[in-house]
N, C-alpha and C positions, 0 to 999 in steps of 0.2 A: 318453152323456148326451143324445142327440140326443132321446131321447121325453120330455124333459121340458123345462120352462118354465123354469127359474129367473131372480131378475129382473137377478141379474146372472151373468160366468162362472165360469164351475164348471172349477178349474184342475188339470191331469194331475198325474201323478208330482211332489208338494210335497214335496221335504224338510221333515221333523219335526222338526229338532233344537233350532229356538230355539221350536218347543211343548211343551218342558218345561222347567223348572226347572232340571234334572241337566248337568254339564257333558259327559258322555258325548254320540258324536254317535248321532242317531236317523236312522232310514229313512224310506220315503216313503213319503206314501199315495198308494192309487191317484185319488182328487180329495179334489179341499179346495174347500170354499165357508165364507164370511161372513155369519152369519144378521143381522140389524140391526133393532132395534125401532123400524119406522119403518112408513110404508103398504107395501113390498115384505112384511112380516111374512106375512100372511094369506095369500100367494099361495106364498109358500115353506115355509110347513108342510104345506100342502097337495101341493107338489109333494113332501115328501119324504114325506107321506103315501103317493104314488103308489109310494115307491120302499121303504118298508115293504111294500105288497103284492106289490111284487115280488120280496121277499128279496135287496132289494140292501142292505148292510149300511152301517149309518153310525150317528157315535154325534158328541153334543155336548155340548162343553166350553165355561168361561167364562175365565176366569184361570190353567186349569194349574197350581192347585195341588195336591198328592197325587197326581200324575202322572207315570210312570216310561211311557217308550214305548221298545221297542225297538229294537236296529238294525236287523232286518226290516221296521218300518213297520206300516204298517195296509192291508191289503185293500182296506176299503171305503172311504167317504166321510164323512173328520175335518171337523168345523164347528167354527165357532168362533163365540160367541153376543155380540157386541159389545158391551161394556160405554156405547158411545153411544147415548144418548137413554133412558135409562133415566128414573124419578120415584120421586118418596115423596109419597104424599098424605097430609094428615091432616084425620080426619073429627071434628072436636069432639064432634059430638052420642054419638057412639059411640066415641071417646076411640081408633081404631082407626089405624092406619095402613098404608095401604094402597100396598105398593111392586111395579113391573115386577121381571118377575124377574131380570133383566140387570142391579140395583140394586147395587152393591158393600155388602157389610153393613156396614163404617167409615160408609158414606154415611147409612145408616138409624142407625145410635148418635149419632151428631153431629147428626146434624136432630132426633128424639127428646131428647136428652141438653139443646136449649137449651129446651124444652117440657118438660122436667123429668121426661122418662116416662125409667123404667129399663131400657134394655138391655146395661148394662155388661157383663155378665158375656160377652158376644159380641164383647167388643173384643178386634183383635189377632187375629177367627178370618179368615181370608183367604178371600178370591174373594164373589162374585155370591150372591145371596139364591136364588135359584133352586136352585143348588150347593150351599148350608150346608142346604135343604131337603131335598134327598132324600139327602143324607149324615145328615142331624142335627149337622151339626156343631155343636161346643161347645169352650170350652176345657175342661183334663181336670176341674178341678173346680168347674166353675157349672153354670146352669142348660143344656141343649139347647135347642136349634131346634123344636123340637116343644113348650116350655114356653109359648110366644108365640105359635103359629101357630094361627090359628080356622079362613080359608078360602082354599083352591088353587083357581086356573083356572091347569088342564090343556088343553092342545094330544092327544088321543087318536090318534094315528097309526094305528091299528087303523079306528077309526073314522070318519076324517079329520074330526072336529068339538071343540068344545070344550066340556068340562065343569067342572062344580064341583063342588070335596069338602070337604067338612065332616068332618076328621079326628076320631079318635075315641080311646081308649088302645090300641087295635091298630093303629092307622095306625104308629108309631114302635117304635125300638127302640135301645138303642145302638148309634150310627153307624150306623142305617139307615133304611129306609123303606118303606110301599107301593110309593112309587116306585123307586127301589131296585131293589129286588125283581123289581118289573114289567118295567123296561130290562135286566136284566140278561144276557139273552141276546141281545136285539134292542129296542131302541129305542122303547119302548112311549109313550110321556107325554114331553112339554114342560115346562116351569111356565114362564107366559106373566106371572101376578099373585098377590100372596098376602100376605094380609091378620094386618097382628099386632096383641097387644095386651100392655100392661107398666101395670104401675102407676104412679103419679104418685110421686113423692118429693120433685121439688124439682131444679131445676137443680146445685145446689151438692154434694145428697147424690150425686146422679148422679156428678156429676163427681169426687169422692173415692172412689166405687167404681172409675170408671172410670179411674183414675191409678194406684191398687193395684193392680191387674189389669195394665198395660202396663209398670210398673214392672218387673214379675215376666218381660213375655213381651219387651221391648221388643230386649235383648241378645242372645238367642236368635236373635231373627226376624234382626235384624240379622248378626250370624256366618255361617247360615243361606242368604244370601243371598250374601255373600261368597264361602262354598265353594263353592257351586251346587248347593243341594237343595230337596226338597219337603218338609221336616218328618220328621215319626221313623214310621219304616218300619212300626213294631210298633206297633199299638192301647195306648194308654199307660194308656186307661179300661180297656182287657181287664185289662193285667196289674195295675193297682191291686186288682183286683174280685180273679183271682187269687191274688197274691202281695204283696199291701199295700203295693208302688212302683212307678215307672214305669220304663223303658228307663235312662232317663239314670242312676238311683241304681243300677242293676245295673252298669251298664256301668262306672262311680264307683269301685263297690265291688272291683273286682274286675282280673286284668289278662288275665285269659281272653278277653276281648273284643279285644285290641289285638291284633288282626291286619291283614294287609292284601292281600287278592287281588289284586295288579297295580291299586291304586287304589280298587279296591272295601273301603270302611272306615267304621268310625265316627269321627265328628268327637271331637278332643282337646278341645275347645272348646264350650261354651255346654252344647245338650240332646246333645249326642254326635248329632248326626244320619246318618244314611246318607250316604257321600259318594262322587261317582265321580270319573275324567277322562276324559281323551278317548280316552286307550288302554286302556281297560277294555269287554272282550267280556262278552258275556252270559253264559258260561263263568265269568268272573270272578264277574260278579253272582251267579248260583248257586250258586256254592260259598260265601261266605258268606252266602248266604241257609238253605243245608242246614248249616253249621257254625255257625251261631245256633241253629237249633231244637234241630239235635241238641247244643249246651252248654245249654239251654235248659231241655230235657230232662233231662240229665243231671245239672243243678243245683235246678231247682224243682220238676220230675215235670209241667211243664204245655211245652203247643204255643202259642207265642204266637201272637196273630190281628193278621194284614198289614191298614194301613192306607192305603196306599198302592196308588193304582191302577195296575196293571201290561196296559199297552195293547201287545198283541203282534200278527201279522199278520193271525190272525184275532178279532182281537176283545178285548174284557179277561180274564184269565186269573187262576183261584186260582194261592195259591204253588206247591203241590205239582206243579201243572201245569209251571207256568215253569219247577223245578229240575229233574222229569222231563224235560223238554222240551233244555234247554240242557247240561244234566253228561251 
């Protein structure tokens, strides 16, 4: 890291394992830094701009949620995007509200929600607005992130400048994005700001959506958090679209599911989530990960689609990779 500036230091060999959710332990990266929305910002994108052109590998996370990293670690250079000093503006004349992207999305429902504008249906989805943008996050059945979103300023590391986009019906997709898309081999786009907009209802109607909705997720997330995980493994919007239920009513219905790879299992409890411990190998994780699909398969005639980001030493990895990789 000697060719580069950063405003603060850039730290070797980081154990990863309280950057995830999973109680499993993780590897290390070869550096870890701190991005922080503050005046170091502008000099730090730029330097990692520098390290885009150099094909030094690094990729940035907010809160870690949907995040499985290995015990090999990561290669390159893990960030972590500081949920300090974030904002929510809100512009009356244009009914608009305008948040940094390091914004926790709870933060933007509760400042909207006493303003009466509606974004319930985003309650209860976890980590940074930045995050729930170029995932689309959504809970399984409300509106997306892309329902609200007019305009991104992007951070273009390719380009080392910043742009604006004015999304379009192709900018989204379920659980995805242009942006997405664009990072997914290498670190293409930021989201620095991003502009939403919801309709007025009324504080009170807000808030009856908004209590229906947590009611539903409140116990889950809670369990969830207990065991040590990151939500349900499997696309729960996939297999609804699929096979008319999500993970949890499969796994409910059935006792095919109840296994247990040395730790690696689904939760007895709440949405059945993915669960590990600390003596659970990658080995482990892969065999039920390949003894899902293939029951999967052999039950509904479909491959269900991984929601969960799987960060391995080089980079993030589809499933098929990870079980080739690991069995």
């Amino acid at each position: 890291m000697e060719n580069y500036n950063f405003k603060r230091p850039v730290q070797e060999n980081y154990n990863l394992t309280k950057k995830h959710l999973f109680k499993k332990i993780a590897g290390n990266a070869r550096y870890y830094y701190e991005l922080r929305n503050d005046e170091s910002l502008d000099n730090d994108l730029e330097e990692l701009s520098k390290l885009y052109q150099d094909d030094m590998p690094f990729r940035i996370y907010g809160m870690h949620t949907n995040l499985y990293i290995t015990s090999n670690g990561y290669e390159g250079m893990f960030i972590d995007m500081s949920p300090k000093k974030s904002y929510v503006k809100f512009d009356e004349e244009s009914e608009e509200f305008i948040c940094s992207g390091n914004l926790l999305t709870t933060q933007l429902v509760n400042f909207a929600m006493k303003k009466g504008y509606d974004f319930a249906s985003l309650a209860g989805v976890p980590g940074m607005i930045g995050a729930g943008v170029v995932g689309n996050a959504s809970f399984a059945t409300g509106k997306e992130f892309c329902d609200y979103v007019k305009r991104i300023t992007l951070f273009d590391f390719e380009s080392g400048k910043y742009v604006e986009i004015t999304p379009d019906e192709k900018s989204f997709s379920t659980r995805n994005s242009f942006i997405k898309k664009a990072n997914q081999n290498k670190t293409r786009y930021f989201v620095k700001e991003v502009v939403l907009w919801s309709e007025q209802i009324g504080e009170n109607g807000v808030r009856a959506k908004y209590q229906a909705q947590m009611d539903l997720r409140t116990k889950d997330l809670r369990i969830g958090y207990l065991e040590g995980c990151a939500g349900s493994i499997w696309s729960n919007i996939d297999l609804r679209n699929k096979i008319g239920v999500s993970f949890r009513k499969v796994v409910m219905g059935t006792d095919v599911f109840n296994v247990d790879f040395n730790g690696a299992r689904y939760s007895k409890f709440g949405s059945r989530f993915f669960t590990l411990n600390k003596e659970t190998t990658e080995k482990d994780v892969a065999k039920l990960m390949k003894y899902t699909i293939d029951k999967m398969e052999e039950l509904y005639h479909i491959k269900p689609e991984k929601e969960v980001i799987f960060l391995d030493y080089d980079g993030e990895v589809d499933i098929d990779t990870y079980i080739n990789r690991y069995i």
